[in-house]
PALO-904715 format. One record per residue (C-alpha): x, y, z; residue number from 1; residue in three letters. Coordinates in Angstrom, 1 decimal. Layout:
BEGIN
x:X	y:Y	z:Z	resi:NUM	resn:ALA
...
END
This chain:
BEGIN
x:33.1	y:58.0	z:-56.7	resi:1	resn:UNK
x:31.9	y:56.9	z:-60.2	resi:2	resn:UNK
x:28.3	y:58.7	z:-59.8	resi:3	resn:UNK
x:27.0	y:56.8	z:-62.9	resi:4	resn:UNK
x:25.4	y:53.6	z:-63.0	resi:5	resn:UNK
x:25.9	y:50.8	z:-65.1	resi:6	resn:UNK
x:23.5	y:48.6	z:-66.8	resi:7	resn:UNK
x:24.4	y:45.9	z:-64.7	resi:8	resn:UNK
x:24.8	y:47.4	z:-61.7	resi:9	resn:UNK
x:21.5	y:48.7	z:-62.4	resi:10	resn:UNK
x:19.8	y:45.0	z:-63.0	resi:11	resn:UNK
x:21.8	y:43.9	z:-60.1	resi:12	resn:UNK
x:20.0	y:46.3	z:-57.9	resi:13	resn:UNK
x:16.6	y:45.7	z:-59.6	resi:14	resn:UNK
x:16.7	y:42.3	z:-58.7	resi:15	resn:UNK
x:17.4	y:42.6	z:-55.4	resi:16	resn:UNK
x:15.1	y:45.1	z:-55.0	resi:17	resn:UNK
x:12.2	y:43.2	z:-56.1	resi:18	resn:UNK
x:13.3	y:39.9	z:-53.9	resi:19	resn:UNK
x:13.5	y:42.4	z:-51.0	resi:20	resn:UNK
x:10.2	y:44.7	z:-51.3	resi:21	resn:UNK
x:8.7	y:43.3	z:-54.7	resi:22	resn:UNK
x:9.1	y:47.0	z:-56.0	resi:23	resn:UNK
x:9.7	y:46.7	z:-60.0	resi:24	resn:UNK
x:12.4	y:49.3	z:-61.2	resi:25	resn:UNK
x:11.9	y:49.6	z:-64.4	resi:26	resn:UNK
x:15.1	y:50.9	z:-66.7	resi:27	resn:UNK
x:13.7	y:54.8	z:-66.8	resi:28	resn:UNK
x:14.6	y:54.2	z:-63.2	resi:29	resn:UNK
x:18.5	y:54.0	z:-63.3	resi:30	resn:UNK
x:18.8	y:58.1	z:-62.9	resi:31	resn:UNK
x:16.7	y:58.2	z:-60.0	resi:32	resn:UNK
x:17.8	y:54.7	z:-58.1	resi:33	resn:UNK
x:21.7	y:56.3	z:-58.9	resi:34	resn:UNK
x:21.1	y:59.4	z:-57.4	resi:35	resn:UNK
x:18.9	y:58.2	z:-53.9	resi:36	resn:UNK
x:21.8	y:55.5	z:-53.3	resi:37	resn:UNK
x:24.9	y:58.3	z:-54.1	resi:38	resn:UNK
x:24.6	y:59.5	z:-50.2	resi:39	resn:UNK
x:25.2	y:55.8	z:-48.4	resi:40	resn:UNK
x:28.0	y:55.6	z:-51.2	resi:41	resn:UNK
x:29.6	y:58.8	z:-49.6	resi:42	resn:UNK
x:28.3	y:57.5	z:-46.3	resi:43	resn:UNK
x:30.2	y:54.4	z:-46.6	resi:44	resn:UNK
x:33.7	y:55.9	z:-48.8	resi:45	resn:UNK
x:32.8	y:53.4	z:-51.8	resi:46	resn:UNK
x:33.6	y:54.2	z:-54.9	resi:47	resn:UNK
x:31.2	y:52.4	z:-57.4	resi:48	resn:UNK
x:27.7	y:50.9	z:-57.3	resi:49	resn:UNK
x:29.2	y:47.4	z:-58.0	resi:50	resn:UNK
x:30.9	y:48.1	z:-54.7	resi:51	resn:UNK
x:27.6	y:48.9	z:-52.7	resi:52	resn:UNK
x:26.0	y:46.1	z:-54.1	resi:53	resn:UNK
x:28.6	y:43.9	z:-52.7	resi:54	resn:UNK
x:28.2	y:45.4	z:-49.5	resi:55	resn:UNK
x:24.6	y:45.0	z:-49.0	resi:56	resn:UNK
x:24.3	y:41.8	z:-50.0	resi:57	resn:UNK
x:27.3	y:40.7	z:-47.6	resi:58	resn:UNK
x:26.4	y:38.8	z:-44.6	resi:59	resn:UNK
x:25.6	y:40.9	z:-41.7	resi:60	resn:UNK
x:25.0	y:43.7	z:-43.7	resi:61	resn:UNK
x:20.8	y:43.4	z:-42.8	resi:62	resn:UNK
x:20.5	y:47.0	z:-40.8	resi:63	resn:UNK
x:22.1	y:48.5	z:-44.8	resi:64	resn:UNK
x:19.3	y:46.6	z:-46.9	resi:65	resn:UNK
x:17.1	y:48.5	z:-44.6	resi:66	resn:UNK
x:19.0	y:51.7	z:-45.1	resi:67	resn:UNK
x:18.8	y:51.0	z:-49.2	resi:68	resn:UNK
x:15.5	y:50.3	z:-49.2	resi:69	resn:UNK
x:15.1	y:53.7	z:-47.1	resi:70	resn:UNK
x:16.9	y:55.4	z:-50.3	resi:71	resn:UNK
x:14.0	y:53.9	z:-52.6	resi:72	resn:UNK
x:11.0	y:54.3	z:-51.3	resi:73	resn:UNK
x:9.1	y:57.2	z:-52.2	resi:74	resn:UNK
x:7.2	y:58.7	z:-49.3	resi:75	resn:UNK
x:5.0	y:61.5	z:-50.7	resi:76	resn:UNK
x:1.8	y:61.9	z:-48.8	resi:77	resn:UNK
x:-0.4	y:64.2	z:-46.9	resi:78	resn:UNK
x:-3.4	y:65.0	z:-44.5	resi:79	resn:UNK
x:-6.9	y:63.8	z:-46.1	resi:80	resn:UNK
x:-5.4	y:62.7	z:-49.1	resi:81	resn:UNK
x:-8.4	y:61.3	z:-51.4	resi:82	resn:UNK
x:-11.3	y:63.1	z:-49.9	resi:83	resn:UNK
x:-13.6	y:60.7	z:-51.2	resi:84	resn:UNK
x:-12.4	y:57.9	z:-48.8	resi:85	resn:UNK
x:-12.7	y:60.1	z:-45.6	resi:86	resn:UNK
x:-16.2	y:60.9	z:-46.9	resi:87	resn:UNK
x:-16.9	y:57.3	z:-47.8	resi:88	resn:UNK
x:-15.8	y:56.2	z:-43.9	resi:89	resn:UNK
x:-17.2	y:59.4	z:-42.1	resi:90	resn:UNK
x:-21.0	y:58.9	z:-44.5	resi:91	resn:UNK
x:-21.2	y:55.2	z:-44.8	resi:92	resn:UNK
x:-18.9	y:53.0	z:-42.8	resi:93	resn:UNK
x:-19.2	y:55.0	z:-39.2	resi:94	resn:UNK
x:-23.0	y:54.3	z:-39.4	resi:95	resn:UNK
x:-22.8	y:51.2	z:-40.7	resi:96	resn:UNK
x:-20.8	y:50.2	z:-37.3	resi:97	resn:UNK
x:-23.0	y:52.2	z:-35.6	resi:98	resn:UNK
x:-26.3	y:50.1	z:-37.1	resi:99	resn:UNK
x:-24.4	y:46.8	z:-36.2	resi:100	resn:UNK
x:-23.3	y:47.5	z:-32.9	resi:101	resn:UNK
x:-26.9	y:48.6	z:-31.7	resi:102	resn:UNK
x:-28.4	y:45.0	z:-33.0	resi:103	resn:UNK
x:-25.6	y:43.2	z:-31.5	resi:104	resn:UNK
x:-23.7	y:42.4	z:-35.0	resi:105	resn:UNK
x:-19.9	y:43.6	z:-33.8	resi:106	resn:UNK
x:-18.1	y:44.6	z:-31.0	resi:107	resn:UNK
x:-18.0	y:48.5	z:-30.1	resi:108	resn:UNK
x:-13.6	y:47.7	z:-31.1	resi:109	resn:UNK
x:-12.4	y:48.8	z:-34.0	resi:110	resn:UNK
x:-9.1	y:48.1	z:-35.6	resi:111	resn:UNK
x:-8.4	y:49.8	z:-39.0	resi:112	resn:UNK
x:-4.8	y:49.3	z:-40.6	resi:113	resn:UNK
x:-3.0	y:51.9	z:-42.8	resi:114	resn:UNK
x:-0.8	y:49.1	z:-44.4	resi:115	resn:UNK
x:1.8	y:51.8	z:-46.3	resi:116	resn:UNK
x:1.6	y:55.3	z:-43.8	resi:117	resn:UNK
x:5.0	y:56.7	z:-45.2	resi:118	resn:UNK
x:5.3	y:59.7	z:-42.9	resi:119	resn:UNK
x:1.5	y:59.4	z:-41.1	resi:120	resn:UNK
x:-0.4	y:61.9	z:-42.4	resi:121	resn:UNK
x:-2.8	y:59.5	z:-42.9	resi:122	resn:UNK
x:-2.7	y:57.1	z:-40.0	resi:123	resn:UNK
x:-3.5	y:60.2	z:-38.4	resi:124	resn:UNK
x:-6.0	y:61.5	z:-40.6	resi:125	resn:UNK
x:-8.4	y:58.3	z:-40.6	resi:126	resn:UNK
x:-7.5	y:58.6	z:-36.2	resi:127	resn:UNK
x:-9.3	y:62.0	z:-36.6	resi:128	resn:UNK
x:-12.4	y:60.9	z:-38.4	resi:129	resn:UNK
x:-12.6	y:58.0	z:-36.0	resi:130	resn:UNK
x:-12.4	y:59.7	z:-32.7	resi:131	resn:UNK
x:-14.4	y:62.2	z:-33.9	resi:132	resn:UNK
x:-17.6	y:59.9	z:-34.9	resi:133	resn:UNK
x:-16.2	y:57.6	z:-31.6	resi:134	resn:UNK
x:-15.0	y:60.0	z:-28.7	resi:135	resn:UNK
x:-13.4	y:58.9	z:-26.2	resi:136	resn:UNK
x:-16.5	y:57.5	z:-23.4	resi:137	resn:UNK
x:-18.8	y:56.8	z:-26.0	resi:138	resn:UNK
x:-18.1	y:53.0	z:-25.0	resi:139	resn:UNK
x:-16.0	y:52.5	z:-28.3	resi:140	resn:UNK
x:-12.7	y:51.5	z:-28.4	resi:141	resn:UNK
x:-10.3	y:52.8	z:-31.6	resi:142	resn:UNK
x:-7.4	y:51.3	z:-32.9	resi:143	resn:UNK
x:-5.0	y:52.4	z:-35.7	resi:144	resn:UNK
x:-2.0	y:50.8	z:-36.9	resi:145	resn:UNK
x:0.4	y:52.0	z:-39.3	resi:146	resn:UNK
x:3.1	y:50.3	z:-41.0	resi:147	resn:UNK
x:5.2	y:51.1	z:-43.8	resi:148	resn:UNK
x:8.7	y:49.4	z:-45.4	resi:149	resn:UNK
x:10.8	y:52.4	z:-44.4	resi:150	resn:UNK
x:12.2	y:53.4	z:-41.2	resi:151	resn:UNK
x:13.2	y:56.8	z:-41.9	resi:152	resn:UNK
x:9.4	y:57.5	z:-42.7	resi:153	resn:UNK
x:8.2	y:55.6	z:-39.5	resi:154	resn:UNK
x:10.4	y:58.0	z:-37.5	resi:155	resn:UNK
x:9.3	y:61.3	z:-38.8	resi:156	resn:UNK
x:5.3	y:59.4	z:-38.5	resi:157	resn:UNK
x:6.7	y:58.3	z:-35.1	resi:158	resn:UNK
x:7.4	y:62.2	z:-34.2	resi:159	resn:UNK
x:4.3	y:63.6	z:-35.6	resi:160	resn:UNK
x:5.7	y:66.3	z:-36.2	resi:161	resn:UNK
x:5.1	y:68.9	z:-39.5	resi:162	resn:UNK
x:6.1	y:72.6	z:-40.8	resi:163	resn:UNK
x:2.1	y:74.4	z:-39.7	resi:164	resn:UNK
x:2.2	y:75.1	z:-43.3	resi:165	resn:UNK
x:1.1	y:71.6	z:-43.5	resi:166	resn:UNK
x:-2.2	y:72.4	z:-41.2	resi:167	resn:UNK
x:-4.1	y:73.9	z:-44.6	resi:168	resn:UNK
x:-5.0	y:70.2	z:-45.4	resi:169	resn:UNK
x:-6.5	y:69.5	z:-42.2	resi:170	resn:UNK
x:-10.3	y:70.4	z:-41.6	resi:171	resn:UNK
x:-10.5	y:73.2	z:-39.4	resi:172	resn:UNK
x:-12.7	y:71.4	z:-36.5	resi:173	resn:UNK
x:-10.4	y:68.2	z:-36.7	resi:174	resn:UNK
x:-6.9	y:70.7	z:-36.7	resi:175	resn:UNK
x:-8.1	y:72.7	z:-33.4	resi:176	resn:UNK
x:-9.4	y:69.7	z:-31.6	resi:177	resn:UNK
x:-5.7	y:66.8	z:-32.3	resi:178	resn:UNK
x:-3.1	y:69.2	z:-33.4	resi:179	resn:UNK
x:-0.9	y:71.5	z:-31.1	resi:180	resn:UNK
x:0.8	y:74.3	z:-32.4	resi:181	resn:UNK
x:4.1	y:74.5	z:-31.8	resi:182	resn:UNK
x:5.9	y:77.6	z:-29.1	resi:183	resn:UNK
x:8.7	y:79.2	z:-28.5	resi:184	resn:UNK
x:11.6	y:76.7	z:-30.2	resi:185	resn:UNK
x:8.8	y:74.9	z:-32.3	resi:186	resn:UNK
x:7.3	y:77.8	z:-33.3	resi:187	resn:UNK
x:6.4	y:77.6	z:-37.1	resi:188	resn:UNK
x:5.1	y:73.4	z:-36.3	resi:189	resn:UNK
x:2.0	y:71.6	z:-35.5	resi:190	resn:UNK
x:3.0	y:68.4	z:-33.0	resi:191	resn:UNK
x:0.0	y:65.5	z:-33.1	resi:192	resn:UNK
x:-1.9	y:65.9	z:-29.9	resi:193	resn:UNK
x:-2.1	y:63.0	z:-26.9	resi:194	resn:UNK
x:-5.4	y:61.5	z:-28.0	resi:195	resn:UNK
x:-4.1	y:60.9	z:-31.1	resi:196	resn:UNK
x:-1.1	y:59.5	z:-30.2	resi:197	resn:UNK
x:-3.1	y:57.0	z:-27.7	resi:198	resn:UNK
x:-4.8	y:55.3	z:-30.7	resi:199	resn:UNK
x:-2.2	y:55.5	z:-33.5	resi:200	resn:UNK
x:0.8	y:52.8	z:-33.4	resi:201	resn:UNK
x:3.6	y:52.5	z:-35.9	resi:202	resn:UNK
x:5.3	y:49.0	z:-36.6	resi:203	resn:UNK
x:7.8	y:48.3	z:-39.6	resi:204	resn:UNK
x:6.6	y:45.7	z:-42.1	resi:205	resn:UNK
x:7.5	y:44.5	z:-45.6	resi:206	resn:UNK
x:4.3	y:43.4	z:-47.7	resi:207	resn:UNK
x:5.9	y:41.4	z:-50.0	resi:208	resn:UNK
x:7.1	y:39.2	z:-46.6	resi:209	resn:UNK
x:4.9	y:35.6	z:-47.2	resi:210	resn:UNK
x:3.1	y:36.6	z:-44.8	resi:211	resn:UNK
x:2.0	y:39.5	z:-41.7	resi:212	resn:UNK
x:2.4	y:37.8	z:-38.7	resi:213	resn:UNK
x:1.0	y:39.0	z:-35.2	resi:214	resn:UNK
x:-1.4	y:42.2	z:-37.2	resi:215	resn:UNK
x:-4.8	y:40.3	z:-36.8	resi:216	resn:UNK
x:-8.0	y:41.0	z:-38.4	resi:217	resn:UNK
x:-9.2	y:44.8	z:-39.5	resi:218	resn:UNK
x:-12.2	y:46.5	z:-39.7	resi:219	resn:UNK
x:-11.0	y:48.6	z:-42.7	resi:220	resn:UNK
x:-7.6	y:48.2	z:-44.6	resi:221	resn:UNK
x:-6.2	y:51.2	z:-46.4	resi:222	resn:UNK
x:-3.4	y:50.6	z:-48.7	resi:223	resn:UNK
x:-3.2	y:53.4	z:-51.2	resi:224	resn:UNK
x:-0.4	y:54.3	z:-53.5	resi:225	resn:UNK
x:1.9	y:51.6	z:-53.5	resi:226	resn:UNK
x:0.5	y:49.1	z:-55.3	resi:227	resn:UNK
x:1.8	y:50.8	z:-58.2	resi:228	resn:UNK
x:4.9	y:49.8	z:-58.0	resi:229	resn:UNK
x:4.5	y:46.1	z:-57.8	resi:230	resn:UNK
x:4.3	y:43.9	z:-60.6	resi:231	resn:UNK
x:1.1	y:41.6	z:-61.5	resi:232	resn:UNK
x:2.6	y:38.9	z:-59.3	resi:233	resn:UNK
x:3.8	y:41.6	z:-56.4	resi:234	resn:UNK
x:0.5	y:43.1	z:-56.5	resi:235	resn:UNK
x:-1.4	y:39.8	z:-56.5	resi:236	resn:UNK
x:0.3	y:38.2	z:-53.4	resi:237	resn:UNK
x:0.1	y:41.5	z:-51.3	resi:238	resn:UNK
x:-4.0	y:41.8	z:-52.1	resi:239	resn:UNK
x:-4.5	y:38.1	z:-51.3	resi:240	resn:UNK
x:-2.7	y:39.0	z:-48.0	resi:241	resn:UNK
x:-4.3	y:41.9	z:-47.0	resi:242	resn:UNK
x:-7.5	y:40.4	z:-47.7	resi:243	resn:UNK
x:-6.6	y:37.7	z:-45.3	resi:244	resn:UNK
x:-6.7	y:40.2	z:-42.6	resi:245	resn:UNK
x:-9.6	y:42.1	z:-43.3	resi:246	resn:UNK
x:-13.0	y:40.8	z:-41.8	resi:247	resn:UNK
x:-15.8	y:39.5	z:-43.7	resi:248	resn:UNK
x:-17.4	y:42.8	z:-43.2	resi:249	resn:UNK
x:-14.7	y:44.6	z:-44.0	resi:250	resn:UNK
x:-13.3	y:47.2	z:-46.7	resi:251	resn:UNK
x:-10.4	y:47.6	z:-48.4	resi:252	resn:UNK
x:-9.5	y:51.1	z:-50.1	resi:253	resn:UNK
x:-6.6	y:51.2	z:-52.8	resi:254	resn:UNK
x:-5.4	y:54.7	z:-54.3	resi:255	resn:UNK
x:-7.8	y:56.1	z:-56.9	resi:256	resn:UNK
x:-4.9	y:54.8	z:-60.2	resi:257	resn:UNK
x:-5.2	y:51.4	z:-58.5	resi:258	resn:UNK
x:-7.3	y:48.7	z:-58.5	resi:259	resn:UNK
x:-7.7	y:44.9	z:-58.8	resi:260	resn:UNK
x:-7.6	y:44.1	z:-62.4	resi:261	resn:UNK
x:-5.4	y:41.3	z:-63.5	resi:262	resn:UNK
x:-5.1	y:40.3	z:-60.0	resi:263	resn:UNK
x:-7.3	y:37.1	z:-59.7	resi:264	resn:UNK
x:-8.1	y:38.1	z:-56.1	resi:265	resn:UNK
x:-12.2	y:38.0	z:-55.6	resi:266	resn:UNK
x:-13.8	y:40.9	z:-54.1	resi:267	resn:UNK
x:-17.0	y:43.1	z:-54.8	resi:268	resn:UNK
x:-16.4	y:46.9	z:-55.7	resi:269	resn:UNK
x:-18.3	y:49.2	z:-53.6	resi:270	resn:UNK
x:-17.1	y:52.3	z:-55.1	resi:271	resn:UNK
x:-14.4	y:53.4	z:-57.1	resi:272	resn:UNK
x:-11.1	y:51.9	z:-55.0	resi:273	resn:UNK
x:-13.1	y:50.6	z:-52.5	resi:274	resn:UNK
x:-13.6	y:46.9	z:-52.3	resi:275	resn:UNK
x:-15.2	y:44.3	z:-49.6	resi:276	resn:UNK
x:-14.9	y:40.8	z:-49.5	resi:277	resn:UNK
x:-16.9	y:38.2	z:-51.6	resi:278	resn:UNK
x:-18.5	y:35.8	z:-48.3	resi:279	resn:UNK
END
């Protein structure tokens, strides 16, 4: 197998790519999109890039798009990631609901939607603060759902299942409470506990797709850290989306490097990478 790429196998890629997830690969990208698509050349006995290329795009071939795209995305993540947002839901929002619900302003349902949960660290971490400030019998009813472009993360997020090393960046209340430590053959791991499980679903969604069918409206929005690698017009049609979904009283948190600039989409800042919607 030739493991270099060319130029324009590289551009070939690129471009379907962006059609596909509206991820931009720029050029100091050709090492790195060479090297994560070298095993399902291996996997498949093909001997060039030009070859794979060909092979994805043929008809039929949908199920290795999603194995490609798998290659690409970067899913680096963890447990509370961002402090500031936890503090910002645990401090403001949780009251806020709180304050509404006990003059009749919402219902005692929440939905919250962690639109790119790469391997669920934080799915689970916002589940945490939520039961937490709504237990179970407190007459509230919590719902999470977590979506993310690749299947190989949704199945790790799907297991919920981590190396205890990983338990350092929960809080220590929150880790004794929803986290099981693993025994005998799972000794050395931390499983996600039953009540988090309950509350937690993971679905498989593109957010460059024209639209999100089917998710309804949310309560709070998180999309963090992959924003970054849309374009202007990527990054515009995905925030106009997401705001679709979010309720009037809603927020929506980006990553701390992102925000709204450029994008034409209307929304007041709360707080740094926190935004609500202009009624």
């Amino acid at each position: 197998m030739n493991a270099r790429i060319s130029d324009r196998e590289f551009r070939l890629f690129q471009e379907l790519v962006y059609r596909q997830a509206g991820i931009f690969l720029p050029p100091v990208k050709k090492a790195m999109l060479s090297a994560r698509l070298a095993p399902r050349l291996r996997a498949l006995g093909l001997d060039s890039h030009a070859a794979y290329y060909r092979h994805v795009v043929a008809e039929g071939n949908e199920d290795e798009q999603v194995r490609m795209l798998d290659c690409i995305c970067t899913n680096e993540t963890h447990f509370f990631r961002e402090p500031a947002h936890f503090d910002f839901l645990e401090q403001r929002v949780c009251p806020r609901w709180r304050e509404q619900a006990a003059a009749g302003q919402r219902s005692r349902r929440m939905r919250v939607w962690s639109a790119a949960c790469s391997t669920g660290e934080e799915p689970y971490s916002l589940a945490m603060v939520l039961l937490s400030q709504f237990p179970p019998g407190s007459g509230w009813e919590v719902e999470v759902l977590a979506t993310d472009l690749s299947t190989r993360a949704l199945e790790q997020a799907s297991e919920g299942l981590w190396r205890v090393d990983k338990a350092r960046e929960i809080p220590p209340g929150y880790l004794r409470t929803f986290m099981l430590k693993g025994v005998r053959s799972q000794e050395g791991w931390m499983r996600v506990g039953p009540l988090l499980r309950s509350v937690v679903r993971f679905e498989r969604l593109n957010l460059n797709a024209g639209s999100y069918p089917g998710v309804g409206t949310f309560d709070l929005i998180f999309c963090r850290n992959v924003l970054i690698y849309f374009d202007l017009a990527s990054r515009t049609g995905v925030l106009r989306r997401l705001f679709t979904h979010l309720s009037p009283q809603g927020y929506l948190l980006l990553g701390h490097s992102e925000s709204l600039t450029g994008s034409l989409v209307r929304a007041r800042c709360v707080q740094p990478a926190v935004y609500a919607p202009v009624n």
